[in-house]
C-alpha positions as CSV (number, residue, x, y, z in Angstrom):
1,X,2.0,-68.2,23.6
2,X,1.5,-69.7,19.9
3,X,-1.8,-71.4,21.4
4,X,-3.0,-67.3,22.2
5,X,-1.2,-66.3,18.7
6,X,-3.2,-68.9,17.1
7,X,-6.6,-67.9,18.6
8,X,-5.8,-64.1,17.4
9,X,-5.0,-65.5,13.7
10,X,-8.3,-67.2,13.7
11,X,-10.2,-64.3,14.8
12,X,-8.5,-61.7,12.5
13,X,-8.9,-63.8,9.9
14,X,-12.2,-65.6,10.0
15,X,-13.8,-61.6,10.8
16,X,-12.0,-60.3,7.9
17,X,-13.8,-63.0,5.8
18,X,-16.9,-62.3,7.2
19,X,-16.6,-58.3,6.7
20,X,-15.5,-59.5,3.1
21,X,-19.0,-61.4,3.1
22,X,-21.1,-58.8,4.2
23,X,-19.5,-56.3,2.4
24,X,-20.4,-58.0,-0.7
25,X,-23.9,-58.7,-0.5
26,X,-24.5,-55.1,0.8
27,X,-23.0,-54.0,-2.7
28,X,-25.1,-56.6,-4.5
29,X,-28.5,-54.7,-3.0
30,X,-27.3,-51.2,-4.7
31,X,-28.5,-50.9,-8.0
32,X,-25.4,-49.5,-10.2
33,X,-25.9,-46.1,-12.0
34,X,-23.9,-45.6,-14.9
35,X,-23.8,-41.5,-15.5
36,X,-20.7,-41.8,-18.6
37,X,-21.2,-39.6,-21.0
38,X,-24.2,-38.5,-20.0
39,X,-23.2,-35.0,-17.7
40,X,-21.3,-32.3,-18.5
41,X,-18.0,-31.1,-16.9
42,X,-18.5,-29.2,-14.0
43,X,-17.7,-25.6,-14.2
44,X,-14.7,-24.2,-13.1
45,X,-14.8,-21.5,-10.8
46,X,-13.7,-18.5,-13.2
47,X,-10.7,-16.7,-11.8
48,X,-11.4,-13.1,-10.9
49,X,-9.7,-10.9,-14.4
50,X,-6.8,-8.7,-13.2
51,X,-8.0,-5.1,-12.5
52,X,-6.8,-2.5,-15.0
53,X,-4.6,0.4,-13.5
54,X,-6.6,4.0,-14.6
55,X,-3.5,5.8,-14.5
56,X,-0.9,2.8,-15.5
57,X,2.0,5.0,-16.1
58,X,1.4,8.1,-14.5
59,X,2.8,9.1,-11.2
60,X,-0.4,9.5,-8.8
61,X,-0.6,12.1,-5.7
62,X,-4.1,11.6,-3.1
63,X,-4.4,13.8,-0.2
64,X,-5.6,11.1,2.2
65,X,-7.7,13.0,5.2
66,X,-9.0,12.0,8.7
67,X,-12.3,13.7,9.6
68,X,-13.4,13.9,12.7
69,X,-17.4,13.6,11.8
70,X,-19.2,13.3,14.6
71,X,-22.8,12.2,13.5
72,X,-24.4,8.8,13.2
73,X,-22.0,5.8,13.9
74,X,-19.3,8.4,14.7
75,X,-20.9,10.0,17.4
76,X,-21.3,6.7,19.1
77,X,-17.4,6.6,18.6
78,X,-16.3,10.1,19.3
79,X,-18.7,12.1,21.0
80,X,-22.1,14.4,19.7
81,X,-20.1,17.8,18.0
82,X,-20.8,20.2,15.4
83,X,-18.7,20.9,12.6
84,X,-16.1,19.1,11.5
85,X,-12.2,19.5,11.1
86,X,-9.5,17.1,9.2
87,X,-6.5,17.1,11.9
88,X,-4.9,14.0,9.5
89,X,-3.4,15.1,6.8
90,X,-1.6,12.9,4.7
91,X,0.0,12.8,0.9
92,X,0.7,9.6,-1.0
93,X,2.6,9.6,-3.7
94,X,2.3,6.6,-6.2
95,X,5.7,6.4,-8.5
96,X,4.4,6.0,-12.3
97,X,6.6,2.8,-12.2
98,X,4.4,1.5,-9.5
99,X,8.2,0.9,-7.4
100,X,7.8,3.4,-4.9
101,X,4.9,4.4,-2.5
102,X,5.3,7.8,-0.4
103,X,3.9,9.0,2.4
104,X,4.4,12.5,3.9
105,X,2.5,13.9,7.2
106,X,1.4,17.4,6.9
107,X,1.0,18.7,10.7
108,X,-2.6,20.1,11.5
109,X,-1.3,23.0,13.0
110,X,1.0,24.3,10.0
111,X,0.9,27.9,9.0
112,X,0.6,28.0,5.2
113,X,-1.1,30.4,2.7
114,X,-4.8,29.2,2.1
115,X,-6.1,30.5,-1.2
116,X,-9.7,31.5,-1.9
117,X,-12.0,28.2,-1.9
118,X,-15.4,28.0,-4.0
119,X,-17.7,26.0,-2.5
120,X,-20.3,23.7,-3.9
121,X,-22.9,26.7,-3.3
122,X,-21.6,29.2,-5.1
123,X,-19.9,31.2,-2.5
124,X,-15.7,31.8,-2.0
125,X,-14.0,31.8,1.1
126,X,-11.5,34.5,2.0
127,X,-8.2,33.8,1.5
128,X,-5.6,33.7,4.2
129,X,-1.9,34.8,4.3
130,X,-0.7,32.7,7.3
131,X,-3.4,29.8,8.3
132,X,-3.6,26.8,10.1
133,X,-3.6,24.2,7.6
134,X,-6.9,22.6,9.0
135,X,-8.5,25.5,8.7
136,X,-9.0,24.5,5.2
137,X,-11.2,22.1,5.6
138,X,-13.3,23.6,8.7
139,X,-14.1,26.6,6.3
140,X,-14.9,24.6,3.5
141,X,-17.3,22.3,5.5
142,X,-18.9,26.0,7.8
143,X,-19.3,27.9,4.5
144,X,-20.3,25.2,1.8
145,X,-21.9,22.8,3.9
146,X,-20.7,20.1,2.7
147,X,-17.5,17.3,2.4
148,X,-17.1,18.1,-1.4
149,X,-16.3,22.1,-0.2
150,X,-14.1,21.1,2.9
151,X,-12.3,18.5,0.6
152,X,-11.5,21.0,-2.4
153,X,-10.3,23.5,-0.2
154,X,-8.3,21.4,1.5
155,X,-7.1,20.5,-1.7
156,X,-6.2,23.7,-3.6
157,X,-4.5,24.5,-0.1
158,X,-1.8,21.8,-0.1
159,X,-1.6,22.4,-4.2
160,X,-0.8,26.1,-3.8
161,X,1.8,25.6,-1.1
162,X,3.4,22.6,-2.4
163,X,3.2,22.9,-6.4
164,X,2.1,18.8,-6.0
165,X,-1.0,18.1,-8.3
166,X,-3.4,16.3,-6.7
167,X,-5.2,13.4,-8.2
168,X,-7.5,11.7,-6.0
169,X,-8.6,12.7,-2.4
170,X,-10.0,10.2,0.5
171,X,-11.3,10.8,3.5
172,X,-11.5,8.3,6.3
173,X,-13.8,9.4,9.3
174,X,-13.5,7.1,12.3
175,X,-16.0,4.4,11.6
176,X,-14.0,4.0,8.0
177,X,-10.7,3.7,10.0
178,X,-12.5,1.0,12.0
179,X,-13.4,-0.8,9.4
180,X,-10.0,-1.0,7.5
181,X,-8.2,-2.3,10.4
182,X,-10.8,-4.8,11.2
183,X,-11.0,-6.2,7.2
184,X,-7.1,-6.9,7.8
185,X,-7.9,-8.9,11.4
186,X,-5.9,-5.7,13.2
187,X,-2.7,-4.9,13.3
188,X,0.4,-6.2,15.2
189,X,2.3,-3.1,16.8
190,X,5.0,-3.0,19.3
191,X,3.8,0.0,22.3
192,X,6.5,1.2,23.4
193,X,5.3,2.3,26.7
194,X,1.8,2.1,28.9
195,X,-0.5,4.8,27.6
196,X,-3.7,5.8,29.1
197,X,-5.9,8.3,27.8
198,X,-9.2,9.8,29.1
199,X,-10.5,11.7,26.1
200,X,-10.2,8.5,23.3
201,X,-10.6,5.8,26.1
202,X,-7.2,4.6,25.4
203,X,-5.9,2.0,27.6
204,X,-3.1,-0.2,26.6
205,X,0.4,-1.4,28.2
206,X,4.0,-1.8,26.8
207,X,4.6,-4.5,24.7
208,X,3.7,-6.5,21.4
209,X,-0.2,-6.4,20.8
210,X,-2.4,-6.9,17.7
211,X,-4.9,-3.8,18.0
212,X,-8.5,-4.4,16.6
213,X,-10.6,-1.2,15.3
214,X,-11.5,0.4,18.5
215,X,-8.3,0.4,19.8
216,X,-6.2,1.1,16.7
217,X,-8.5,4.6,16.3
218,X,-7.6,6.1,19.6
219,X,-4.0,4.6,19.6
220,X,-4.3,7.2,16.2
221,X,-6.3,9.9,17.6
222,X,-5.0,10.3,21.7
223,X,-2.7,12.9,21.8
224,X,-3.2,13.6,26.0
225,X,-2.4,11.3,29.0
226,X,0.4,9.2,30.1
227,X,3.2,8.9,27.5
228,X,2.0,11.5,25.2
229,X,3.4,15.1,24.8
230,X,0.0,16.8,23.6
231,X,1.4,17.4,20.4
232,X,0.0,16.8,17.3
233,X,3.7,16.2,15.4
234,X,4.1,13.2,18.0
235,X,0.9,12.2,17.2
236,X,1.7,11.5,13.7
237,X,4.7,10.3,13.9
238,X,2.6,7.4,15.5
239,X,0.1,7.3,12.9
240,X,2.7,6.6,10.4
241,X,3.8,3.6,12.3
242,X,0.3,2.7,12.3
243,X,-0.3,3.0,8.5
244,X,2.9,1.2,8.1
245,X,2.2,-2.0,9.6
246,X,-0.9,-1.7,8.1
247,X,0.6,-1.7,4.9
248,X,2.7,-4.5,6.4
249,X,-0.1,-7.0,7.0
250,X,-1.8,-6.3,3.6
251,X,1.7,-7.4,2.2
252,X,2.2,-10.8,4.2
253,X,-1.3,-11.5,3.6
254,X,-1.0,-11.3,-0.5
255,X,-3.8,-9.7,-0.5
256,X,-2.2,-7.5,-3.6
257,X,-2.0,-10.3,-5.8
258,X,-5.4,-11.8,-5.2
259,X,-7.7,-9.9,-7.5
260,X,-11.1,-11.6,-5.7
261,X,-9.4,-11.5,-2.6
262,X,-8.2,-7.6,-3.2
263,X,-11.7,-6.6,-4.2
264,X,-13.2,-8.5,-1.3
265,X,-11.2,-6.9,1.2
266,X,-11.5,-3.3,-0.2
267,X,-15.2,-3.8,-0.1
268,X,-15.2,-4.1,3.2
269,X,-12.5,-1.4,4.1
270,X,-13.9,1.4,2.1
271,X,-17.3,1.1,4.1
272,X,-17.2,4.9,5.7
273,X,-14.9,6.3,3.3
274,X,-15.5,9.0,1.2
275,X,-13.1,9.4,-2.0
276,X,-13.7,10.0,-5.9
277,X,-11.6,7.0,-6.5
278,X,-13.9,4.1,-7.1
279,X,-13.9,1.0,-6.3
280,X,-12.3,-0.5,-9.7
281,X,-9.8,2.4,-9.9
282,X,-8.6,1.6,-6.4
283,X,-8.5,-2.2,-6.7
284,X,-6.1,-1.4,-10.5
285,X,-4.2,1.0,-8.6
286,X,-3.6,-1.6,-5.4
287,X,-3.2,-4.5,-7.8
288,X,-0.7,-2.2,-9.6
289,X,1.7,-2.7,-6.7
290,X,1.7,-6.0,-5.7
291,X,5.3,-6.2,-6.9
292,X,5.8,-3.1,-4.5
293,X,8.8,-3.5,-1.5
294,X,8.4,-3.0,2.3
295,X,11.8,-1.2,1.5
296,X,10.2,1.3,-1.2
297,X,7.3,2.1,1.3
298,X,8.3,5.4,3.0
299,X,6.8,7.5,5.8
300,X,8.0,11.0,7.2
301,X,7.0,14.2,8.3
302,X,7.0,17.4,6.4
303,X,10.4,19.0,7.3
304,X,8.8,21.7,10.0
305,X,10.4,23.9,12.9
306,X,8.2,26.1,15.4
307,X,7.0,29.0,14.1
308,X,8.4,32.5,15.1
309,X,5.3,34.0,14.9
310,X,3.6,31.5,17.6
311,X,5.4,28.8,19.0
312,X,2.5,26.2,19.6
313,X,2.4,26.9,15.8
314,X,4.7,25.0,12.7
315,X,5.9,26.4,9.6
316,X,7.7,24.2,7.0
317,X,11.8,24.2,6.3
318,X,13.4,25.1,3.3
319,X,14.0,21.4,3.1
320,X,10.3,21.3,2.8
321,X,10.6,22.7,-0.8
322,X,13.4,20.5,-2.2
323,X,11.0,17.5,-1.0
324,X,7.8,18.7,-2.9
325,X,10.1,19.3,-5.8
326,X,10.9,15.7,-5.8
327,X,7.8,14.1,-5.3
328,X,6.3,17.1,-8.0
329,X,9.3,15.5,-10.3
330,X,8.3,11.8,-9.4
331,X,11.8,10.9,-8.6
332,X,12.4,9.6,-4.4
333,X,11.4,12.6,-2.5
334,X,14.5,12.8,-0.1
335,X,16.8,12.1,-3.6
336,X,18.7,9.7,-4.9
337,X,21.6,8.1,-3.1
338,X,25.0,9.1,-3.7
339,X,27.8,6.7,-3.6
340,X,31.5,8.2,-3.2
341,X,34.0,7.5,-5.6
342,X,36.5,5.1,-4.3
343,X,40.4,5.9,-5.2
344,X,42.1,3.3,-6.9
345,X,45.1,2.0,-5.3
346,X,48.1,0.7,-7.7
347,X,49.5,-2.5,-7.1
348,X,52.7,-2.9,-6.1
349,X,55.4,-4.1,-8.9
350,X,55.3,-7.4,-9.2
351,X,59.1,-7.6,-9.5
352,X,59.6,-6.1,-6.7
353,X,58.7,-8.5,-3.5
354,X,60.1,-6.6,-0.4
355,X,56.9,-3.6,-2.0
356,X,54.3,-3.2,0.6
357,X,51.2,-4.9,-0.8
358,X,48.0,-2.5,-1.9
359,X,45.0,-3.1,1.1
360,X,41.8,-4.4,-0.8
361,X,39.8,-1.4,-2.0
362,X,37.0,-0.6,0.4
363,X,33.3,-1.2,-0.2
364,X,31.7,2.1,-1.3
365,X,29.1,3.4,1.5
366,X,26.3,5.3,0.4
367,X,25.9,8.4,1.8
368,X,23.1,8.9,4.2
369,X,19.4,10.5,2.2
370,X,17.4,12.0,4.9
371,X,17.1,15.5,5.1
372,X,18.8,16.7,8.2
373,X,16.0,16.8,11.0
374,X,13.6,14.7,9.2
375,X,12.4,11.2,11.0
376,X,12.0,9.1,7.8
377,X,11.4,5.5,7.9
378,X,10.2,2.8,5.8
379,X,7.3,0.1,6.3
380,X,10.6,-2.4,6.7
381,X,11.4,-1.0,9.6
382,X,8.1,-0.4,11.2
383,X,7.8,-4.5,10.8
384,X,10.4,-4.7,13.8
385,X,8.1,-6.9,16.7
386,X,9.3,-5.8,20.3
């Protein structure tokens, strides 16, 4: 044994000597270059300025709107048709104190009063007592010709039967939704059920999945098929979801507090988009609410019942118009908690030991704020995996 442990020594030592060796006369061929003094520092890479906020301290309302376009790329997607129709219609309401973010479905087939629409060429559209909300848009885009008509019509509809000033609008057709599902790297949702559905080309089982582009649109446009009703109410109750964990993985990703990182991603969402919001006001208003809460992100439906008059119609509850009062007031549009007042329980006289003792007072619980028969839920709880 020490003759093997002295042949090892040798070795490692002897070769370490001789790498020392070689080492050195390798170093003596390389001329030395002596740059001291001579070069500038490098450049930092500048960090991206914080976008400004256009409307910093005023509440901001967009009527966010699916089209279903079907030329170019989105015929590929959804089929060759004429015309088009908005059968998503969503509100967003942005607090002025960038706390709160709002978001309040407004079901396709709603009977509401549409005013008189001028279009982009000249020409006004009739107005109607009790129409279907999308009807709106369809006339705007059959009599003007264009997305600017459909849009303001669509517009001075929701404005006149909700008293909510619109800001901004956006509309999404499907290759846009595509794209803003893809720029996140899809999102995670929990499916309840198998669903399968011939018309979008749904096909998808129960369970936790992370849903690319394709499949995230007609998960948001199938309506038919196994485990769907046919309505469009159900339908966006699962768009909501949808949006919410959208909102969810833009959240965990920081991609809010990034301001290169922000712009780079809405870049590539807004591809297919149409909106009068540029690019800059939507990166201030996004950077606006990095601070924002998965708890202060809140999705419903417009309070709605089936209406009298046709029941594969809906008209909005009286509940409706206390929640457009709120959102028109910028204060939470199903109202502010209320916490009951808790009695207070005198102590028993401390000179008297045989007095039963006071219980400890109770925790106040706040009363529940949903408008009876309205589905509300925050992006919180859409973050629940299966």
């Amino acid at each position: 044994m020490r003759a093997v442990a002295l042949v090892v020594t040798t070795v490692v030592v002897f070769g370490a000597a001789g790498g020392v060796a070689v080492a050195a006369r390798m170093t003596g061929n390389v001329n030395g270059l002596d740059l001291d003094g001579l070069v500038d520092a490098a450049p930092t890479p500048e960090q991206a300025p914080d976008p400004a906020d256009a409307h910093a301290g005023q509440p901001v309302n967009i009527l966010v709107m699916g089209s279903d376009q079907r030329d170019g790329v989105n015929a590929e997607i959804g089929g060759d048709e004429e015309g088009m129709r908005s059968d998503t219609t969503i509100l967003l309401h942005v607090s002025a104190d960038r706390s709160r973010v709002e978001m309040v479905s407004l079901p396709r087939d709603s009977l509401v009063e549409i005013p008189s629409c001028t279009l982009t060429n000249g020409k006004t559209t009739k107005s109607q007592k009790r129409g279907m909300l999308n009807s709106a848009f369809a006339m705007g885009w059959d009599y003007g010709g264009d997305l600017e008509s459909a849009a303001a019509c669509t517009v001075n509809t929701v404005q006149a039967n909700t008293g909510v000033p619109i800001s901004n609008v956006v509309v999404v057709d499907f290759a846009g939704f595509q794209n803003m599902v893809n720029a996140i790297g899809g999102v995670p949702m929990c499916i309840a059920e198998d669903h399968y559905d011939e018309y979008t080309g749904l096909n998808i089982t129960a369970g936790q999945h992370v849903l690319d582009g394709v499949t995230a649109l007609q998960y948001a446009r199938a309506r038919h098929g196994t485990g769907f009703d046919g309505s469009d109410t159900m339908r966006a109750g699962r768009q909501q979801k949808l949006v919410a964990n959208v909102a969810n993985e833009v959240l965990s990703k920081n991609l809010l507090t990034d301001a290169g990182q922000l712009l780079q991603f809405l870049s590539a969402a807004t591809q297919s988009v149409t909106t009068n919001l540029s690019v800059g006001d939507l990166t201030g208003l996004a950077f606006s609410l990095r601070g924002v809460s998965r708890d202060n992100i809140t999705f419903m439906t417009v309070p709605w019942a089936p209406a009298s008059s046709d029941r594969n119609r809906v008209e909005w509850t009286s509940a409706a118009d206390e929640l457009w009062a709120n959102i028109a007031a910028d204060v939470p549009m199903l109202g502010a908690p209320e916490v009951p007042e808790v009695p207070d329980v005198p102590d028993a006289p401390a000179s008297d030991p045989g007095a039963p003792v006071a219980p400890p007072p109770t925790e106040p619980t706040p009363t529940d704020t949903k408008t009876p028969g309205v589905d509300a839920f925050t992006a919180a709880d859409a973050s629940v995996s299966c």
